[in-house]
VEXSERO-88009 format. One record per residue (C-alpha): residue number from 0; x, y, z. Coordinates in steps of 0.5 Angstrom, whole numbers, always signed. Example, Ala and Ser with C-alpha at 12.3 -4.5 7.8 and 13.67 -1.06 7.14 Angstrom:
- 0/+25/-9/+16
- 1/+27/-2/+14
// end
This chain:
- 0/+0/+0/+0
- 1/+6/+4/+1
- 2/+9/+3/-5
- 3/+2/+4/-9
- 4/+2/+11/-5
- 5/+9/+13/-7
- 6/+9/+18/-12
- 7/+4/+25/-12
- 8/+1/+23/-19
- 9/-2/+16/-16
- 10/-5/+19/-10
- 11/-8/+24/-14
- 12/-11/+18/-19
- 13/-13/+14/-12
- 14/-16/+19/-9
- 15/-20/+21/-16
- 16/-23/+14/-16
- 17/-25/+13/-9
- 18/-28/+21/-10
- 19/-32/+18/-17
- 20/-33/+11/-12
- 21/-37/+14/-7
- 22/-41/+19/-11
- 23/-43/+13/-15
- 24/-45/+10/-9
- 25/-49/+16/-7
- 26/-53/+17/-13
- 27/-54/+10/-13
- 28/-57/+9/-6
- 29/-62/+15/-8
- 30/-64/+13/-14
- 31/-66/+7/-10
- 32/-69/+11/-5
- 33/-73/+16/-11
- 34/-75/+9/-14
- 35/-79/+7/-8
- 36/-82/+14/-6
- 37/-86/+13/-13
- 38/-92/+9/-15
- 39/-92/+4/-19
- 40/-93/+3/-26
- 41/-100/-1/-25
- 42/-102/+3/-20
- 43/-101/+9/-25
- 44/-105/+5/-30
- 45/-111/+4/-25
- 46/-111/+12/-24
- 47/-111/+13/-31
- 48/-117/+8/-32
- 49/-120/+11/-27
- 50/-121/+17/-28
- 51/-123/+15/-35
- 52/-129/+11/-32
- 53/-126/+4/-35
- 54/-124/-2/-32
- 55/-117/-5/-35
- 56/-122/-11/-39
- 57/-125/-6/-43
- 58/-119/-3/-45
- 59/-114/-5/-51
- 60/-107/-4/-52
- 61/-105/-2/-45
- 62/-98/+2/-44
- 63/-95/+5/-38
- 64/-88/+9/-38
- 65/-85/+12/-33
- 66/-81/+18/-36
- 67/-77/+25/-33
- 68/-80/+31/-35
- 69/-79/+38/-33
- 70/-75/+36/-27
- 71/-80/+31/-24
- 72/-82/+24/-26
- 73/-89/+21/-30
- 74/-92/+16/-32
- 75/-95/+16/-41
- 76/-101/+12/-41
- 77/-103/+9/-47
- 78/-109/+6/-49
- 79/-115/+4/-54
- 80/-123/+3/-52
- 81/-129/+4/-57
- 82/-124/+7/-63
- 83/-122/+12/-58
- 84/-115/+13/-56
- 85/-114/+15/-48
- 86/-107/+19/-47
- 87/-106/+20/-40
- 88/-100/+24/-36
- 89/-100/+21/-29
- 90/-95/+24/-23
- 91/-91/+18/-21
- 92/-90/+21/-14
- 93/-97/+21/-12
- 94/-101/+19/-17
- 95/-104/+26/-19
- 96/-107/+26/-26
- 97/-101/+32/-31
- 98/-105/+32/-37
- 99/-111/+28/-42
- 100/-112/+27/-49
- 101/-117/+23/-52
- 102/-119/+22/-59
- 103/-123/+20/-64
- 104/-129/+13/-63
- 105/-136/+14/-60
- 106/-136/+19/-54
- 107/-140/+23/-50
- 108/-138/+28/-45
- 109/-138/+25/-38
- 110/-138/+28/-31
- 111/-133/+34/-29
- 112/-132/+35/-36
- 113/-128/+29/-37
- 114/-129/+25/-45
- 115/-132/+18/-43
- 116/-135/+12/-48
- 117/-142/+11/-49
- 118/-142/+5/-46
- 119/-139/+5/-39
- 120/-138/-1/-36
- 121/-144/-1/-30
- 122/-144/+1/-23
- 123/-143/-4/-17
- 124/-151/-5/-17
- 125/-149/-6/-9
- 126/-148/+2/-8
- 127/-154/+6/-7
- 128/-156/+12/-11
- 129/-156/+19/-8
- 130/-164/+19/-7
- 131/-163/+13/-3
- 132/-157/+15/+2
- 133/-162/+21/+3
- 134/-168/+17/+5
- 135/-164/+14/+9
- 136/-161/+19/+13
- 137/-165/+21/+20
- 138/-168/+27/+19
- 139/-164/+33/+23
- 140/-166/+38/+30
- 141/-168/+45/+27
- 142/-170/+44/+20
- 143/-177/+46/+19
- 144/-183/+41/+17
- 145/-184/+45/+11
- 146/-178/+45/+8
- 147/-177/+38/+4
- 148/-173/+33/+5
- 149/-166/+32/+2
- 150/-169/+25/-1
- 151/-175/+30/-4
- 152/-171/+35/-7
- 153/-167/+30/-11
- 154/-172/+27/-13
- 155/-175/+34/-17
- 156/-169/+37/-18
- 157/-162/+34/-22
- 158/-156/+34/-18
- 159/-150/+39/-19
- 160/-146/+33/-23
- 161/-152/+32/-27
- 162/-152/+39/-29
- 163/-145/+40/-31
- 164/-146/+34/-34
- 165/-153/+36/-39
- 166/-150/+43/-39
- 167/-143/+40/-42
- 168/-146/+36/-48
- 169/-151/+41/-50
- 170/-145/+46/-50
- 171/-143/+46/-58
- 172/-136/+49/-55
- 173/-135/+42/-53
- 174/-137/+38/-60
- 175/-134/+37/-66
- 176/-137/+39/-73
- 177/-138/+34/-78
- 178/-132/+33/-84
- 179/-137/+36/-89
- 180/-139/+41/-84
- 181/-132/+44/-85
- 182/-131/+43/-93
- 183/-138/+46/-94
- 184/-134/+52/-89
- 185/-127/+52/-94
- 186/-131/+52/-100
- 187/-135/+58/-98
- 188/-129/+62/-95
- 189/-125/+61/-103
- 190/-132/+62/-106
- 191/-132/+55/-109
- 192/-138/+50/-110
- 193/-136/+42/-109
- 194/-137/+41/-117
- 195/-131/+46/-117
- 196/-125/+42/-113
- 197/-122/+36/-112
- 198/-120/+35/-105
- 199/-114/+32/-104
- 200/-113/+31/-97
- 201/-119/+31/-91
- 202/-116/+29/-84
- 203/-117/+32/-77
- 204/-111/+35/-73
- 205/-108/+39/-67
- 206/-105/+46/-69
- 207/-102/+48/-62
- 208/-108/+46/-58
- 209/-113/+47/-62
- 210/-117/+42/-66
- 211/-118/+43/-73
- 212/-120/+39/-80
- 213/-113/+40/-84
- 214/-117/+40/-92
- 215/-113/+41/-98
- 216/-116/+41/-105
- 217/-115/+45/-113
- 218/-118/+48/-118
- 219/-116/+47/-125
- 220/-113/+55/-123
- 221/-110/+54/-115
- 222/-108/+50/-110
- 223/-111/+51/-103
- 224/-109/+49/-96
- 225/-115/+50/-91
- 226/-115/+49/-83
- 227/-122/+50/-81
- 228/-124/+49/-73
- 229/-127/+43/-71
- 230/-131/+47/-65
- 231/-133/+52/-69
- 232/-132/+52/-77
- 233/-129/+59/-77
- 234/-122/+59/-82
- 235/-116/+59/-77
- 236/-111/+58/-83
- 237/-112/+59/-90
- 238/-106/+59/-96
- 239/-108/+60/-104
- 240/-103/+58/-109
- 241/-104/+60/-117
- 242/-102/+55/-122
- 243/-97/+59/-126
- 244/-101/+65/-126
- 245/-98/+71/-129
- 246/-91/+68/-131
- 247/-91/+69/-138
- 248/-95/+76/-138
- 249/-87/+79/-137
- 250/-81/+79/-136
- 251/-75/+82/-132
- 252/-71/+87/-135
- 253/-65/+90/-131
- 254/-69/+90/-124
- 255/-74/+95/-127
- 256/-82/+95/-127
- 257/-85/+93/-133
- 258/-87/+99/-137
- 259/-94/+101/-138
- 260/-97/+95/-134
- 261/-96/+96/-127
- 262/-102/+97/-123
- 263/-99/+100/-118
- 264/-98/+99/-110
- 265/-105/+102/-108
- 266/-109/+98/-113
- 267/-105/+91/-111
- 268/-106/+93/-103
- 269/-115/+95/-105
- 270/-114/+87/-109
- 271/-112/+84/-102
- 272/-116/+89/-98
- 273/-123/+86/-102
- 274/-121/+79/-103
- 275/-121/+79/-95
- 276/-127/+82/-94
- 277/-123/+88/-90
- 278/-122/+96/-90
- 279/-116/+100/-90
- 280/-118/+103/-83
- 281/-119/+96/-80
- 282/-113/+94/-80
- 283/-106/+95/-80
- 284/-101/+94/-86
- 285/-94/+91/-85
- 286/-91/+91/-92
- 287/-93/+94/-99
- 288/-87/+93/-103
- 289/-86/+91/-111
- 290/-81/+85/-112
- 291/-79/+80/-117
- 292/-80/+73/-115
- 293/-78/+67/-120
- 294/-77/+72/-126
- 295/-85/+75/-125
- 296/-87/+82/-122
- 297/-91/+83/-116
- 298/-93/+86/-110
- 299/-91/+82/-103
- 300/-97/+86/-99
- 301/-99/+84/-91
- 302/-103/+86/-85
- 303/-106/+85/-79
- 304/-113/+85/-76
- 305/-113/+83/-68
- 306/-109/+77/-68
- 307/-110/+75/-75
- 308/-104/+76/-80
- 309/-106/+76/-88
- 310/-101/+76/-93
- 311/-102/+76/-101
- 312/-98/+76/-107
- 313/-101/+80/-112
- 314/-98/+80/-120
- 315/-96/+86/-121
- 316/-99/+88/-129
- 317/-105/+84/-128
- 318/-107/+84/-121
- 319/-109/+77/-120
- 320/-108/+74/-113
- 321/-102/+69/-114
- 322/-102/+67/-107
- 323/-105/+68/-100
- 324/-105/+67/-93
- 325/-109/+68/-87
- 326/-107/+66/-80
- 327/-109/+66/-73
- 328/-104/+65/-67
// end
């Protein structure tokens, strides 16, 4: 041992390993303590089920994953039941539920506001129903014999829950409108009639939270990209593009605008403000200028209203739109 410790540079290495040896040590033994401080992967299951008002047999392709987040442990749990998928994020040290997300299948909105399938498993037909605890109940000093009982009341009025329940399902914020009913939105924001398009996608997304149905179709003139919410109808993006239009009307000459065929930037920002339906005084512009684009003359021309950003490229000698967007944040 006297020899191993013998020249400065071994000693430094020794005590180097033994420092490394002990934290290793150290993080183990945490780790090991943190394990045993968390639920288990089945216990997070359970929850998710729960909340879900499902039983583990109603359920398909059930997967639990324990994950570090945001400087805290949680378990993703994954699973399917009547064409729906359950997405769940479960705190792993108390169970506590993070986030849900369900999509698709026949649902219905339950209780609390949660997305339940149409057929829940039953109650335990042992547990007695909110009037019969009521009737049970003995009835209490002070209250006057006018004034109905619990059980009475129950029986004549819903419950809060019951309330919540009714007032959320006939809530349109919380319904999804048809595909069709977000076509027939697209279509009538471009102008255009079902016998015009040819619609090359139809698919419901998720656009940073929001629910959307992402459509795109063309016409024999233009190309379209539509984001149309799945809550509401209103367009919450839109995008135009012109199958070559104007490209042959003129070429670029030394950087300079072509002669006598220049409408002019006022003219290109009316075209832009019209074809949105908007007035100069209602929204605020960001860009107006003339540029050239793959050899073609144009006006880039933008502007706000709210939060709602609209960008048009308008030909600059004959005034066709070449391409359009509008979004919202």
């Amino acid at each position: 041992m006297k020899k191993f410790f013998d020249t400065p540079r071994k000693a430094v290495i020794s005590a180097v390993c033994i420092v490394a040896f002990v934290l290793a040590a150290v993080a183990l033994m945490g780790a090991i303590v943190l394990k045993q401080s968390l639920i288990s992967k089945s216990e997070a299951g359970a929850a998710a089920l729960a909340d879900a008002g499902l039983k583990e047999a109603d359920v398909s392709a059930l997967r639990v994953n324990l994950d570090f987040d945001d400087g805290r442990f949680e378990y993703e749990v994954d699973f399917y039941c009547n064409g729906a998928e359950y997405e769940y994020v479960i705190q792993a040290k108390d169970g506590d539920i993070i986030a849900r997300d369900i999509e698709g299948g026949n649902r219905e909105v339950g209780q609390n506001g949660r997305t339940n399938p149409v057929n829940p498993a039953p109650s335990s037909a042992a547990e007695p129903s909110g009037s019969e605890q009521s009737a049970a109940e003995p009835f209490r000093s002070g209250q006057s014999a006018a004034e109905p009982s619990r059980s009475e009341q129950s029986a004549v009025e819903p419950s809060e829950s019951e309330q919540s329940a009714a007032e959320l399902s006939n809530d349109p914020a919380t319904q999804e409108i048809s595909l069709e009913m977000a076509k027939e939105a697209a279509l009538a924001d471009a102008g255009l009639s079902d016998t015009e398009v040819t619609f090359t996608k139809e698919r419901l997304d998720n656009n940073d939270g929001i629910k959307v149905y992402d459509l795109e179709f063309y016409t024999a003139d233009a190309e379209y990209d539509y984001e149309i919410n799945a809550f509401d109808g209103t367009v919450h993006e839109k995008d135009m593009e012109a199958f070559g239009a104007g490209q042959q009307a003129h070429s670029r000459v030394g950087g300079n605008r072509p002669e006598g065929s220049d409408i002019g930037v006022d003219r290109a920002k009316e075209i832009a403000l019209d074809h949105a339906g908007l007035t100069e005084a209602e929204v605020r512009f960001v860009k107006a200028e003339f540029e050239y684009d793959d050899g073609r003359a144009e006006y880039e021309v933008e502007f706000y209203l709210d939060r709602t950003e609209y960008s048009y490229s308008v030909d600059a000698a004959s005034g066709d739109i070449i391409h359009y967007e509008a979004d919202s944040d």
